[in-house]
N, C-alpha and C positions, 0 to 999 in steps of 0.2 A: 523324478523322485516321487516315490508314492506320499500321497495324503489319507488321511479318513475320510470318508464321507460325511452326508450330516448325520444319517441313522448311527452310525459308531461314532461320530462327535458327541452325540445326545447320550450314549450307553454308557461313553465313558465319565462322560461329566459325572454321573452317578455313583462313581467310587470314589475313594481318599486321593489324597492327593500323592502319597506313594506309588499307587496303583498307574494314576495319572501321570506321574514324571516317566517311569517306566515305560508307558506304551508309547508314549509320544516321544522317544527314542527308538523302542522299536522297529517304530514305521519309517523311520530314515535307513534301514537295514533291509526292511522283508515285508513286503506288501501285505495284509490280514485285515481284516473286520472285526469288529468286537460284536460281536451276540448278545452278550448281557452283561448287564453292570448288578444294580439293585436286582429283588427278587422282592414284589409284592410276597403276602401270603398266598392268594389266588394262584400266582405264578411257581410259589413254593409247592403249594400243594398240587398242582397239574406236574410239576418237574419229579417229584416224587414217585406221585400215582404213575407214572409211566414210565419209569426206572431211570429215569435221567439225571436223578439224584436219589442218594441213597441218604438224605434225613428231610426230618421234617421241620417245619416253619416251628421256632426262628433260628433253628439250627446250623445255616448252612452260613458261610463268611458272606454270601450276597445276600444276604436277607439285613444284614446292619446298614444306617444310614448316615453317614458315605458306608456302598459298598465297598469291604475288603477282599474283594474275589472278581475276576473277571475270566468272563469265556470268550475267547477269540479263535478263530481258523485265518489258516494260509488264504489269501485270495490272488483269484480264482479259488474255488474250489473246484470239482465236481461229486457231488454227493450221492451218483449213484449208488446204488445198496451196495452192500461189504458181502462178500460171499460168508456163508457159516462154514465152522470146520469140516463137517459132512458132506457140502458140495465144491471142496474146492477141486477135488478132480475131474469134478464138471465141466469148469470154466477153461475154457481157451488160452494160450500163452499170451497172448493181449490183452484178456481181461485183465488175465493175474499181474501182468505188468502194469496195466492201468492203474488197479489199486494198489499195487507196491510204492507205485512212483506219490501215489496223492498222500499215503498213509505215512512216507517216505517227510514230504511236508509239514506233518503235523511237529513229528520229532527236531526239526532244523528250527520250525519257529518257536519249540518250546527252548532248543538249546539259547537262541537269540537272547529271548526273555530273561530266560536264569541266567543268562551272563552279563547283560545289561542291570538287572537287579543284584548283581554279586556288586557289580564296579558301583555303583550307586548305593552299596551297605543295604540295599535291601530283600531281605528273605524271602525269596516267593517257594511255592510248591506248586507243582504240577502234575496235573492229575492222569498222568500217564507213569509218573514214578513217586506216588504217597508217603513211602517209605524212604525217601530220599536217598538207595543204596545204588543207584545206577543199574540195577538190575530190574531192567522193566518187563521181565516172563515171569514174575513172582506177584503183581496185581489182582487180585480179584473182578476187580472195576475200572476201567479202561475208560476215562475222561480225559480224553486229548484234548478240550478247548479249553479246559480250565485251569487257571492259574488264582491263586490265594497269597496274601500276604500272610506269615509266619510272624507272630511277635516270641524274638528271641530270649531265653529266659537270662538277666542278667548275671 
Protein backbone atom coordinates (compact mmCIF):
# COMPACT_ATOMS: atom_id res chain seq x y z
CA UNK A 1 0.00 0.00 0.00
CA UNK A 2 1.28 3.35 -0.86
CA UNK A 3 2.13 5.99 1.85
CA UNK A 4 3.30 9.83 1.61
CA UNK A 5 6.57 10.63 1.83
CA UNK A 6 7.86 13.18 4.35
CA UNK A 7 7.98 16.16 1.62
CA UNK A 8 3.95 15.54 1.09
CA UNK A 9 3.52 14.61 4.82
CA UNK A 10 4.92 18.25 5.67
CA UNK A 11 2.54 19.89 2.46
CA UNK A 12 -0.23 18.31 3.76
CA UNK A 13 0.11 19.14 7.46
CA UNK A 14 -0.35 22.69 6.07
CA UNK A 15 -4.02 22.47 5.05
CA UNK A 16 -7.33 22.00 7.22
CA UNK A 17 -8.09 19.20 8.50
CA UNK A 18 -10.78 18.34 5.84
CA UNK A 19 -8.29 18.62 3.36
CA UNK A 20 -6.29 16.19 5.49
CA UNK A 21 -8.89 13.49 6.17
CA UNK A 22 -9.40 13.47 2.43
CA UNK A 23 -6.09 12.67 1.16
CA UNK A 24 -5.04 10.46 3.72
CA UNK A 25 -7.82 8.09 2.30
CA UNK A 26 -6.84 8.87 -0.79
CA UNK A 27 -3.55 7.29 -0.65
CA UNK A 28 -5.08 3.93 0.57
CA UNK A 29 -6.74 3.99 -3.31
CA UNK A 30 -3.99 5.75 -5.76
CA UNK A 31 -0.57 6.47 -5.13
CA UNK A 32 0.18 10.71 -5.55
CA UNK A 33 2.28 13.40 -3.87
CA UNK A 34 1.03 16.52 -2.75
CA UNK A 35 2.86 19.56 -4.33
CA UNK A 36 1.54 22.26 -2.23
CA UNK A 37 -0.50 22.72 0.82
CA UNK A 38 -0.10 26.59 2.12
CA UNK A 39 0.92 29.35 -0.56
CA UNK A 40 3.31 31.99 1.07
CA UNK A 41 2.85 35.40 -0.68
CA UNK A 42 6.44 34.94 -2.29
CA UNK A 43 5.07 31.53 -3.54
CA UNK A 44 1.69 33.31 -4.51
CA UNK A 45 3.05 35.75 -6.36
CA UNK A 46 5.79 33.53 -8.40
CA UNK A 47 2.54 30.96 -8.95
CA UNK A 48 0.70 33.86 -10.60
CA UNK A 49 3.56 35.52 -12.42
CA UNK A 50 4.01 32.35 -14.32
CA UNK A 51 0.46 31.36 -15.08
CA UNK A 52 0.22 28.81 -12.68
CA UNK A 53 -2.35 30.48 -11.02
CA UNK A 54 -4.65 32.82 -12.25
CA UNK A 55 -5.14 35.22 -8.75
CA UNK A 56 -3.24 36.83 -6.67
CA UNK A 57 -2.14 36.79 -3.00
CA UNK A 58 -4.27 36.31 -0.78
CA UNK A 59 -6.80 35.27 -3.24
CA UNK A 60 -6.14 31.87 -3.90
CA UNK A 61 -7.82 28.87 -1.05
CA UNK A 62 -3.78 27.93 -0.40
CA UNK A 63 -2.88 31.12 0.61
CA UNK A 64 -5.31 30.76 4.20
CA UNK A 65 -3.83 29.26 7.26
CA UNK A 66 -4.63 25.99 7.30
CA UNK A 67 -4.65 25.86 3.65
CA UNK A 68 -8.08 25.02 2.06
CA UNK A 69 -6.67 23.88 -1.44
CA UNK A 70 -4.23 21.29 -2.28
CA UNK A 71 -2.23 20.44 -5.39
CA UNK A 72 -1.44 16.68 -5.78
CA UNK A 73 -0.34 14.48 -9.12
CA UNK A 74 -0.51 10.67 -9.79
CA UNK A 75 2.86 9.32 -8.75
CA UNK A 76 5.07 8.30 -10.68
CA UNK A 77 4.47 10.92 -12.76
CA UNK A 78 6.37 11.65 -15.85
CA UNK A 79 6.29 15.33 -16.71
CA UNK A 80 7.79 15.41 -19.94
CA UNK A 81 6.40 18.62 -21.84
CA UNK A 82 2.62 18.26 -23.20
CA UNK A 83 2.70 18.71 -26.85
CA UNK A 84 0.79 22.13 -27.97
CA UNK A 85 -2.27 21.91 -30.22
CA UNK A 86 -0.14 22.84 -33.35
CA UNK A 87 2.38 20.13 -32.89
CA UNK A 88 0.51 17.31 -32.12
CA UNK A 89 0.94 15.93 -35.60
CA UNK A 90 4.42 15.98 -34.93
CA UNK A 91 4.54 13.55 -32.39
CA UNK A 92 4.83 9.79 -32.87
CA UNK A 93 1.87 7.34 -31.86
CA UNK A 94 4.00 6.58 -28.59
CA UNK A 95 4.36 9.90 -27.62
CA UNK A 96 0.69 10.60 -28.13
CA UNK A 97 0.14 7.54 -26.15
CA UNK A 98 2.47 8.45 -23.55
CA UNK A 99 0.76 11.60 -22.71
CA UNK A 100 -2.69 10.16 -23.15
CA UNK A 101 -1.88 7.43 -20.71
CA UNK A 102 -0.26 10.09 -17.96
CA UNK A 103 -2.93 12.91 -18.64
CA UNK A 104 -5.19 9.77 -18.44
CA UNK A 105 -4.02 9.73 -14.54
CA UNK A 106 -4.53 13.04 -13.67
CA UNK A 107 -8.46 12.59 -14.28
CA UNK A 108 -8.75 8.89 -12.20
CA UNK A 109 -6.99 10.67 -9.10
CA UNK A 110 -9.15 13.54 -9.47
CA UNK A 111 -12.36 11.17 -9.71
CA UNK A 112 -10.80 9.22 -6.29
CA UNK A 113 -10.68 12.49 -4.46
CA UNK A 114 -14.16 13.85 -5.44
CA UNK A 115 -15.49 10.63 -4.46
CA UNK A 116 -13.83 10.05 -1.31
CA UNK A 117 -14.84 13.86 -0.42
CA UNK A 118 -18.66 13.17 -1.51
CA UNK A 119 -18.63 9.98 1.05
CA UNK A 120 -17.00 12.07 3.85
CA UNK A 121 -19.75 15.17 3.18
CA UNK A 122 -16.99 17.13 1.90
CA UNK A 123 -17.04 19.58 -1.24
CA UNK A 124 -13.99 19.58 -2.97
CA UNK A 125 -13.46 21.27 -6.53
CA UNK A 126 -11.06 20.41 -9.11
CA UNK A 127 -9.36 22.26 -11.24
CA UNK A 128 -9.74 20.24 -14.29
CA UNK A 129 -13.60 20.81 -14.04
CA UNK A 130 -14.38 24.59 -12.03
CA UNK A 131 -17.59 24.49 -13.14
CA UNK A 132 -18.60 21.45 -11.49
CA UNK A 133 -20.75 20.33 -14.88
CA UNK A 134 -18.61 17.29 -15.77
CA UNK A 135 -17.97 18.79 -18.89
CA UNK A 136 -14.19 19.28 -18.79
CA UNK A 137 -13.60 20.77 -22.97
CA UNK A 138 -15.48 23.92 -21.66
CA UNK A 139 -12.40 25.16 -19.00
CA UNK A 140 -10.34 27.90 -19.81
CA UNK A 141 -7.53 26.92 -17.36
CA UNK A 142 -6.55 23.46 -16.95
CA UNK A 143 -5.31 22.81 -13.32
CA UNK A 144 -5.23 19.20 -12.91
CA UNK A 145 -3.25 19.09 -9.52
CA UNK A 146 -5.52 21.19 -7.63
CA UNK A 147 -8.16 20.33 -5.52
CA UNK A 148 -10.11 23.11 -3.04
CA UNK A 149 -12.42 22.77 -0.33
CA UNK A 150 -15.96 24.30 -1.47
CA UNK A 151 -17.93 25.84 1.67
CA UNK A 152 -21.42 24.91 0.79
CA UNK A 153 -24.03 27.63 1.21
CA UNK A 154 -26.40 26.43 3.83
Amino acid sequence: MATYGESSKRRLATCNDNMQEVFKDVIQVVDNSILVGHRSEADQTAAYASGNSKVKWPNSKHNSQPSRAVDAAPYPIDWAPLPKENELKHWDRNDLLRWAKQYCRFHYLAGVVLGVGFVKGIHIRWGGDWDEDDDFSDQTFDDLVHFEEVEDEA
